[in-house]
C-alpha positions in Angstrom: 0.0 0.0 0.0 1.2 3.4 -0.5 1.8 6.0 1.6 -1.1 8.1 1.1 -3.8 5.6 0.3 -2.5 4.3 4.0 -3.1 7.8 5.1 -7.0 7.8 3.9 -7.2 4.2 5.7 -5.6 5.6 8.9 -7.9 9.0 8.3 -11.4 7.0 7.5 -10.8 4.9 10.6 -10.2 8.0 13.0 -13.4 9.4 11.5 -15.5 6.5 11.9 -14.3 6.2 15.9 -14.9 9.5 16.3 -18.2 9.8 15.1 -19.3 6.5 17.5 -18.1 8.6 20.4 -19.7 11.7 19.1 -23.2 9.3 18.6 -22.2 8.3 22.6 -21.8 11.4 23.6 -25.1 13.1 22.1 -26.9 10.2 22.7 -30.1 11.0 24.7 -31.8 7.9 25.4 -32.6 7.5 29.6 -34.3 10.8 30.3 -34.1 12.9 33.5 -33.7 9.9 36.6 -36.4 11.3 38.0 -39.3 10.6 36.0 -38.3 6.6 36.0 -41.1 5.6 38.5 -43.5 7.4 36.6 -42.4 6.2 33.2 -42.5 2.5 35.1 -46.4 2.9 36.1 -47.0 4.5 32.4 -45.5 1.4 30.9 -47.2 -1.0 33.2 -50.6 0.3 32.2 -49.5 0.2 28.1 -48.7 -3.2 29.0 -51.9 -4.3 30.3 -54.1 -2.4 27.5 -52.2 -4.4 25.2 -50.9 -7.6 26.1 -47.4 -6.9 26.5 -44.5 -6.9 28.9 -42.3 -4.7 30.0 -38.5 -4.6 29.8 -36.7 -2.1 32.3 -33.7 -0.9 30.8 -31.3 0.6 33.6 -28.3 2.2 32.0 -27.3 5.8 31.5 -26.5 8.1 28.7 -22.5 8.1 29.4 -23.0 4.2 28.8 -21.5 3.0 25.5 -22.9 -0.7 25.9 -26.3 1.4 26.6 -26.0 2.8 23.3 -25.6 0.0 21.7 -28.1 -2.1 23.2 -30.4 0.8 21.8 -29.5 0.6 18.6 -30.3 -3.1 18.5 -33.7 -2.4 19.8 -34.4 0.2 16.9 -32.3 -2.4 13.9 -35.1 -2.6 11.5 -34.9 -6.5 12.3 -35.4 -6.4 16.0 -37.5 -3.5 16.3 -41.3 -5.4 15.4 -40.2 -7.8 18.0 -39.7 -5.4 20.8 -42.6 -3.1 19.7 -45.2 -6.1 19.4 -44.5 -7.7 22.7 -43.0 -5.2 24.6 -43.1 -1.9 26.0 -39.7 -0.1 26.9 -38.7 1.6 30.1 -34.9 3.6 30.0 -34.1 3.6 33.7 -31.7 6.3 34.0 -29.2 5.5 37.0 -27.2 8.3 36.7 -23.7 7.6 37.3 -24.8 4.4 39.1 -26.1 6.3 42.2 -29.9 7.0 40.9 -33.1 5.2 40.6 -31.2 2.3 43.2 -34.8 1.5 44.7 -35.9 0.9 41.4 -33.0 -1.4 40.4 -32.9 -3.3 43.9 -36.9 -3.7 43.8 -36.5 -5.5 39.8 -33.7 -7.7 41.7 -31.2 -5.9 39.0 -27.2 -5.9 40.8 -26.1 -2.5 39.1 -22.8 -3.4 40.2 -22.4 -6.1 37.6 -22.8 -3.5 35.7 -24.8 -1.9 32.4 -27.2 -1.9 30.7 -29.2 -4.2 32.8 -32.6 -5.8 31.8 -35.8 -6.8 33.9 -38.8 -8.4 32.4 -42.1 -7.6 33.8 -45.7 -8.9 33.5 -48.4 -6.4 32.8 -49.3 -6.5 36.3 -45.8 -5.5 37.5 -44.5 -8.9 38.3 -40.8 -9.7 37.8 -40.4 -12.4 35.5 -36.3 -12.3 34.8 -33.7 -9.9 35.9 -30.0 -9.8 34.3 -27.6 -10.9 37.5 -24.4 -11.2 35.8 -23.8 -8.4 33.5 -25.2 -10.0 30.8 -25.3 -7.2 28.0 -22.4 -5.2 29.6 -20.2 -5.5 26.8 -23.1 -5.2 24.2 -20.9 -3.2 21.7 -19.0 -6.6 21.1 -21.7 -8.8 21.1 -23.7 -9.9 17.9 -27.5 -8.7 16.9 -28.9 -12.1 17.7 -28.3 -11.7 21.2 -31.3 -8.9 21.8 -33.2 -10.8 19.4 -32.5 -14.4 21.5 -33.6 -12.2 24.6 -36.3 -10.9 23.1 -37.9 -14.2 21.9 -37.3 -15.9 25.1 -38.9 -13.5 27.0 -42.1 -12.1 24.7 -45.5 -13.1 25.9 
């Protein structure tokens, strides 16, 4: 390889880390930490109006494993699955120090880390909580995973 067409490689690399980071670091996806109960109840009633579950997503927006596991949820290929079955809740835990009640109530150990999943009935029951980190290192780990989850877990 030449020396300049090395240079573009080197130069289209750069760009394409920095505009993940950039994505990361405008990335607005768990809102204000303090609306997270209310957003819980919300779901829980869209649940029960319409047969679904609901999946608590604890994370924060600082999280790039939380970004990540969002864009799985919105790939056109997963996105049906999780709209038809399931209603989502972004838990914001701030910098792991917010919404602990909720997290500790769902049975979710933040300290494994995030993003963290619980799956609730329509009635608020906990039906599976993530124990061991499970997507914590979503940015490495393949599409099929969400969509695995996702299946297991629908109604």
């Amino acid at each position: 390889m030449t020396l300049p067409r090395i240079f573009y490689v080197v130069l289209s690399a750069a760009m394409l880390v920095a505009g993940a980071a950039a994505y990361a670091a405008d990335a607005h996806i768990y809102p204000d930490p303090a609306q997270a109960a209310a957003d819980v109840q919300h779901a829980l009633a869209e649940a029960a109006a319409g047969h679904k579950r609901v999946i608590l997503d604890f994370g924060g927006n600082w999280c790039p494993d939380c970004v990540a596991l969002d864009r799985y949820f919105h790939d056109p290929a997963i996105e049906p699955l999780l709209t038809a079955n399931y209603v989502l809740v972004h838990v914001n835990v701030g910098r792991v120090d917010r919404n602990l009640d909720l997290a500790r109530r769902y049975g979710v150990p933040l300290d494994k880390g995030v993003p963290a999943l619980a799956v609730l009935d329509s009635d608020g029951r906990l039906l599976y909580s993530q124990t061991g980190g499970e997507f914590e290192d979503m940015r490495h780990m393949p599409a099929q995973a969400v969509t695995d989850f996702l299946t297991r877990w629908k109604p």
